[in-house]
C-alpha positions in Angstrom: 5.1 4.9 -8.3 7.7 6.7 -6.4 11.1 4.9 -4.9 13.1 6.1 -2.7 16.1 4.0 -0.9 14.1 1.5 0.4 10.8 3.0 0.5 7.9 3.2 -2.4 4.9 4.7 -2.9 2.0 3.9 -5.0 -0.9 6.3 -6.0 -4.0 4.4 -6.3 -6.1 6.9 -6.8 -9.3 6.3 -9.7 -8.8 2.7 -9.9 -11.0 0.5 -8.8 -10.9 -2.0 -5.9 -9.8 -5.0 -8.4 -7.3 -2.5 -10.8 -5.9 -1.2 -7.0 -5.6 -4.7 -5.5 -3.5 -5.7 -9.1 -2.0 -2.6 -9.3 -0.6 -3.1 -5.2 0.2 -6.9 -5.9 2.1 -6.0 -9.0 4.6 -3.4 -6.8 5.1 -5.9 -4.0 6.1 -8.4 -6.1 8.7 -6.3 -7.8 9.9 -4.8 -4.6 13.2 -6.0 -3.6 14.8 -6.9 -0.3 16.3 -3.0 -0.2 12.1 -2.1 0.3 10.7 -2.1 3.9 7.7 0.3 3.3 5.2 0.6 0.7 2.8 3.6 1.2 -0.2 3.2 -0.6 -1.9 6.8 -1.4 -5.8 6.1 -1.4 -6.9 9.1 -0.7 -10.3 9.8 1.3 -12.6 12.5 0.1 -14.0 10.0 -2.2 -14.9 7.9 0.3 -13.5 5.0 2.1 -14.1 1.8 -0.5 -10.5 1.6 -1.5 -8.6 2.3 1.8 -10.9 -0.6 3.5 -10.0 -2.8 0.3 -6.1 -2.7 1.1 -6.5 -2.8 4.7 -8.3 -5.9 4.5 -7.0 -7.5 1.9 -3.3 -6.7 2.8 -4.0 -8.3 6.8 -2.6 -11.1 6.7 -0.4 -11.2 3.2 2.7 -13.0 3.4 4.8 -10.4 2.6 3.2 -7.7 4.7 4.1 -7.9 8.4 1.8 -5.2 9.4 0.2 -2.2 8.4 0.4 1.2 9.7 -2.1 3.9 9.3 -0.4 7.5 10.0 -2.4 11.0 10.4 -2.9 11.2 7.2 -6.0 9.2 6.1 -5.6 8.9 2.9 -2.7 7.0 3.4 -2.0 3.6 4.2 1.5 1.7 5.0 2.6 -1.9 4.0 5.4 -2.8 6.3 7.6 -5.5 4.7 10.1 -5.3 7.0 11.9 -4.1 9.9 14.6 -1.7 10.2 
């Protein structure tokens, strides 16, 4: 995990869907009200299990208001809160 001012990151890479899910639960949880983004590295080469896994579970989560995906696939963006 990586912090930086109000942004984290969280490499997710190897686990599986239930150690990611845990793992991503876990970071939200500890995160502050200074933290408006968690990007969540999932990488893609592998395959696509875990990036559908956050997407879908992370929808409609209370603390995530929406998700962003960028250009890079293998990453995916929790928004917790406005600027």
């Amino acid at each position: 995990m990586k912090a930086v001012s109000g942004f984290q990151e969280i490499d997710i890479h190897q686990m599986t869907k239930v150690q990611a899910i845990t793992a991503i639960d876990a970071q939200l949880r500890r995160a502050d009200a200074s933290v408006y983004r968690l990007r969540v590295i999932h990488g893609y080469h592998g395959g696509t299990v875990l990036r559908d896994a956050v997407r879908a579970h992370y929808k409609g989560h209370p603390k995530v208001i929406r998700i962003e995906i960028g250009l890079n696939p293998g990453e995916t963006d929790l928004i917790l809160r406005d600027l």
